[in-house]
N, C-alpha and C positions, 0 to 999 in steps of 0.2 A: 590339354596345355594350349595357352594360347603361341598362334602363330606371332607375334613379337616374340615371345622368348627364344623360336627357334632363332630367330632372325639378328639376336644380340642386341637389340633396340637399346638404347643408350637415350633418356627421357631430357638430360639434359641437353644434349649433341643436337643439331639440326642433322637430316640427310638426307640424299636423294637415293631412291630403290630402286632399279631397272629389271621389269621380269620378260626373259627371254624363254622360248621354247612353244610348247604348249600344252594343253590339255587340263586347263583352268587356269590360264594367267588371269582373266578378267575377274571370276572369284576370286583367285586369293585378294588381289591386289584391294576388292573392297570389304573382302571381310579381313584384312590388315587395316585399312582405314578406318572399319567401325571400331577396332580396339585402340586403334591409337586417337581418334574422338572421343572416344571414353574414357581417357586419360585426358581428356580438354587440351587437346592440340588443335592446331590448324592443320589440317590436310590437306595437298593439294592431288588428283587423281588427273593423268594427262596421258598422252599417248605419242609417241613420233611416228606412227604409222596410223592406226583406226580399231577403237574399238567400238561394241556394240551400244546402239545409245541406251542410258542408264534409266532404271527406275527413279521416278518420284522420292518414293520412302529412300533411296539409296544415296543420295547428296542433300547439302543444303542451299546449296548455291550451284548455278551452270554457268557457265558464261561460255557462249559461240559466237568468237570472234576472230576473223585474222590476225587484227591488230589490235593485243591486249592493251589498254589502258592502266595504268599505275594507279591512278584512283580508283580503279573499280575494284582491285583487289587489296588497296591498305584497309579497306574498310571489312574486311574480312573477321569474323568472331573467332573468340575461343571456342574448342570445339567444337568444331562444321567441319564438314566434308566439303569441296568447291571442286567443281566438274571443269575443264576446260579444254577446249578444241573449237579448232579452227571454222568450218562448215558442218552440214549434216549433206550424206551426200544420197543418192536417191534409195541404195537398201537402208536407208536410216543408219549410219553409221557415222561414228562423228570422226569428223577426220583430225590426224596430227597436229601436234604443231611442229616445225623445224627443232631440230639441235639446238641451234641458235639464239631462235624462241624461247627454248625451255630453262637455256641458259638465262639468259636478261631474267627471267622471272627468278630464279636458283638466287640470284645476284642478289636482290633486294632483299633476301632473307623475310620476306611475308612469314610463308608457311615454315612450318617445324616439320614439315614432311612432304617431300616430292614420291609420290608414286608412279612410275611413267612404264605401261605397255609398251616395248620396244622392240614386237615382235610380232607378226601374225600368224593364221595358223590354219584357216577358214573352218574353226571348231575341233580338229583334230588333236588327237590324244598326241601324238608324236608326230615330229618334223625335225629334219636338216637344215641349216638355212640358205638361202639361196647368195649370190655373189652379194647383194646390195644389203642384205640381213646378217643381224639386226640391224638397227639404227639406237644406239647408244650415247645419250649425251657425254659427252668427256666429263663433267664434273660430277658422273654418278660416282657414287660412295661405293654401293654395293649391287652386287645381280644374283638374279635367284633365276634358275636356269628351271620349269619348270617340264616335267613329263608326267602325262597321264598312265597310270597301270594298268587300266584297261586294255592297254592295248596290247599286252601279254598273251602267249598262243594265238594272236590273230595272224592274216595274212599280212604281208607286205603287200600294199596296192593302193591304188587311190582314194579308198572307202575307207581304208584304216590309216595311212600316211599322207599328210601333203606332203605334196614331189616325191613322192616315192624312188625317184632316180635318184635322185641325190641323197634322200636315206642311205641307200644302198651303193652308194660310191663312197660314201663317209663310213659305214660300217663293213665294206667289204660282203656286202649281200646279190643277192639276187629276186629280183620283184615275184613274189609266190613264195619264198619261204616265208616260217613263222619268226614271228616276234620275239626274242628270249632275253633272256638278261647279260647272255654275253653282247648281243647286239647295243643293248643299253648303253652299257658300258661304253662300250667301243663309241658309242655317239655320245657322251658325256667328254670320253677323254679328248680327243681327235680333235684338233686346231681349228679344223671345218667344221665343228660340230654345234654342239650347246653351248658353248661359250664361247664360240665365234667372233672375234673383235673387239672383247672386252680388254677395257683398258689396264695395262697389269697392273696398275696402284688399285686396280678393285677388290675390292673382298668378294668369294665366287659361295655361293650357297646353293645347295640342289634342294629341289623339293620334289618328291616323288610319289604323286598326287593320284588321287580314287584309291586309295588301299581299302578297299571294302569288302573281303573275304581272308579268310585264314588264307588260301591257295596265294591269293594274291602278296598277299601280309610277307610270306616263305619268300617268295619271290623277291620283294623289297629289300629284306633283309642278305638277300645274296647279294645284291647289287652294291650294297653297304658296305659287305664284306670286299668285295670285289674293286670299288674306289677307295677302301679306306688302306688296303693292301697296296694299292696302285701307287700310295702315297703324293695322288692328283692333288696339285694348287687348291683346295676349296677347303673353307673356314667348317663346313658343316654339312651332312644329308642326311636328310628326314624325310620318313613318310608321315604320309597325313591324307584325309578324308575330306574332300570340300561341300562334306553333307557334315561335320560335327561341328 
């Protein structure tokens, strides 16, 4: 199933995405992009924080600039992917643009899709977010709170978690236990948590990312049961595989 379906994509709607969390936001977000290019949209792929700079094959256009220009991007195609942030900075990572930024662009309606990273993670399956985290435009539409399933039975520590402290003040843990699906839970629901700061006119979607074993699969599906029981604010949770 493609990732738009889970997502409710709406072909004639414009919208902006925000995926917080971690443990594949940067894939999903461009393998969302390749499908909604392949529906001959314009995509726009952005960040308010940094992500890692992109493949060749992976956009059709980049643009790294502080200060977008309005002609550089009317001139944008039907279906293209267009990259955009501010500098590259010395790990090669290309840095955000403001809120603000991302706003002015939203405004002119270019693109038929904002996709914007609003979250870091430094590669980790799971994280808390810190006081300043996320950074969430106000006129996103929707957020997709991503967690990787890998990190099921692991320790809690700095190998398996960024901030591990603040995992475990948002979940009521302690650094050295293992990872379980109650702990999930608990960092999905929790105000501090994965959906930390999002604006309540958002629609909240979880994606519960690497499901790549039965053991793991079992797993997902508690967590499912367990936010869907909760009767938690969110339109939808799915797992899924950022290898299919």
């Amino acid at each position: 199933m493609k990732l738009y379906k889970y997502l409710d994509i709406n072909f004639k709607k414009k919208e902006m995405i925000s995926f917080v969390g971690a443990g594949g936001k940067t894939t999903s977000i461009f393998k969302l992009a390749k499908e909604l290019k392949d529906k001959n949209k314009k995509v726009l792929i952005t960040t308010s924080t940094a992500i890692y700079y992109p493949d060749k094959e992976e956009y059709d256009e980049l643009i790294v600039d502080e200060l977008i220009h309005i002609s550089n991007i009317n001139k944008i195609k039907e279906g293209s992917i267009t990259v955009i942030g501010r500098e590259v900075s010395e790990e090669n990572k290309l840095l955000g643009l403001s809120k603000e930024g991302i706003y002015e662009i939203h405004k002119i309606e270019v693109f038929d899709y904002i996709l914007v990273e609003a979250d870091g993670s430094k590669r980790k399956s799971i994280k808390a977010p810190d006081n300043h985290e996320p950074i969430i435009p106000i006129n996103t539409d929707k957020v997709v709170g991503v967690i990787g399933l890998d990190c099921i039975g692991k320790k809690i520590n700095i190998q398996n978690v960024h901030r591990p402290e603040l995992f475990c003040n948002v979940t009521n843990s302690k650094v050295g236990e293992i990872i379980d699906e109650e702990k999930i839970f608990e960092l999905i629901i929790n105000n501090k948590g994965l959906f930390k700061d999002t604006p309540k006119e958002c629609k909240k979607y979880i994606l519960l990312n690497k499901v790549e074993s039965e053991e793991i699969k079992m797993s997902a599906l508690k967590i499912m049961e367990l936010v869907n029981e909760s009767k938690f604010d969110v339109v939808d949770i799915f797992k899924w595989s950022d290898k299919s």
